[in-house]
N, C-alpha and C positions, 0 to 999 in steps of 0.2 A: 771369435764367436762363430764364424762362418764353419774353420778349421772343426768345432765343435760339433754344429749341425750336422757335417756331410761324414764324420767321424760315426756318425749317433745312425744316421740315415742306413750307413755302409754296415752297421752293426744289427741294424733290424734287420736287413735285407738275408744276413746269417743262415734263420733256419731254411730257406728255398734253396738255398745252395745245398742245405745237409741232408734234406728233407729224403728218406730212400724211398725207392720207386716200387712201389705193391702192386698189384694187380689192382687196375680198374681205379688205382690213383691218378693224379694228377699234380706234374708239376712244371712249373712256371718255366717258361722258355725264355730265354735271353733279351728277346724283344721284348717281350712284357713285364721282366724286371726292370729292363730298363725304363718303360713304360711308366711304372709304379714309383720306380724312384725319383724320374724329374716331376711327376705329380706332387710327390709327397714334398719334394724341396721347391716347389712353386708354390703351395700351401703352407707351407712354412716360412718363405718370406712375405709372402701376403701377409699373415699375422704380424711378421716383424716390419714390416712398412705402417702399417696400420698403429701399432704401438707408437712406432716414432712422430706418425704425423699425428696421433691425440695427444703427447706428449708436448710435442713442439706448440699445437695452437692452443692448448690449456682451455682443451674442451670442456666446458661448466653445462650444469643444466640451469636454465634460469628458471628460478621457479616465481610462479606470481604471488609471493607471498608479501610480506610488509616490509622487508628488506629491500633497497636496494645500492648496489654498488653505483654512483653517480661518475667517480672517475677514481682514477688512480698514478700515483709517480715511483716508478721504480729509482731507489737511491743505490742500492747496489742489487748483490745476485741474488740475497733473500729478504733486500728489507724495501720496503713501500709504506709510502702516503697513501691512504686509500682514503676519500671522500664518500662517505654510506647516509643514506635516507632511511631513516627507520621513523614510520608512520607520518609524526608532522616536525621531527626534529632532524638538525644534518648535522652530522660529528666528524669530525678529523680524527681518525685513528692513523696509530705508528703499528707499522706490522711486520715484524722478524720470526724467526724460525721460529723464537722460543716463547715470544709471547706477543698479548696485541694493546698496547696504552691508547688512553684517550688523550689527544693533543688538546683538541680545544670542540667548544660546542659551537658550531656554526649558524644554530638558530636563531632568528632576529638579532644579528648581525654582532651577537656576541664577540666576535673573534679577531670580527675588524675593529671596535673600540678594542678591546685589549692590545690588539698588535699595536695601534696609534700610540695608545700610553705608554709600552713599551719602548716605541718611537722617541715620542716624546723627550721619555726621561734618558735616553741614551744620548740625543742628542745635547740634553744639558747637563747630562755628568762631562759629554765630549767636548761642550763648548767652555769650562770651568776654566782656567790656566791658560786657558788662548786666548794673545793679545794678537791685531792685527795691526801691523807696523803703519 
């Protein structure tokens, strides 16, 4: 990438090299090319730093609307738990690349009886056929 910019840089800088000298023109002297060039690749990795750290902090706008993100658990590199408030209900969404399910509705404690039950019955399908010597 780098190889790329200074490639790109060294190729603009082209016409001031070709540039022929008229009466009462003007062209760029060595100092000032060089001048222009670390300018323009100081200005170009500003943007590319820039890129990277909004990239890295997963800069969001929060807006104040009736959504909101309460928390969230990264499971791998594109899929997440995300806990969301939307108005007076809380929903457990699953969220991958390719789409986003509702896990369970967390609202008046929805989700904690379900998982109990769940509980529950796993542990007495588990307890079936076990004897304790």
């Amino acid at each position: 990438m780098t190889k790329f910019l200074c490639l790109s840089a060294l190729l603009a800088a082209l016409p001031a090299f070709a540039a022929e000298q008229e009466e009462g023109s003007r062209v760029l002297g060595t100092g000032q090319l060089v001048s222009w060039l670390l300018s323009t690749l100081a200005v170009i990795a500003l943007i590319v730093i820039l890129a990277w750290g909004v990239k890295k902090t997963r800069f969001r706008f929060q807006g104040g609307g009736r959504y909101k993100i309460v928390s969230q658990l990264a499971l791998g590199p594109k899929e997440r738990l995300v806990e969301v408030k939307a108005g007076e209900r809380t929903l457990l969404l699953g969220v991958t690349a390719s789409q986003i399910s509702l896990i369970a509705d967390l609202t008046d404690g929805g989700f904690k009886q379900a998982l109990a039950k769940e509980t529950a019955a796993s542990q007495v399908q588990g307890g079936e056929g076990t004897h304790a010597p």
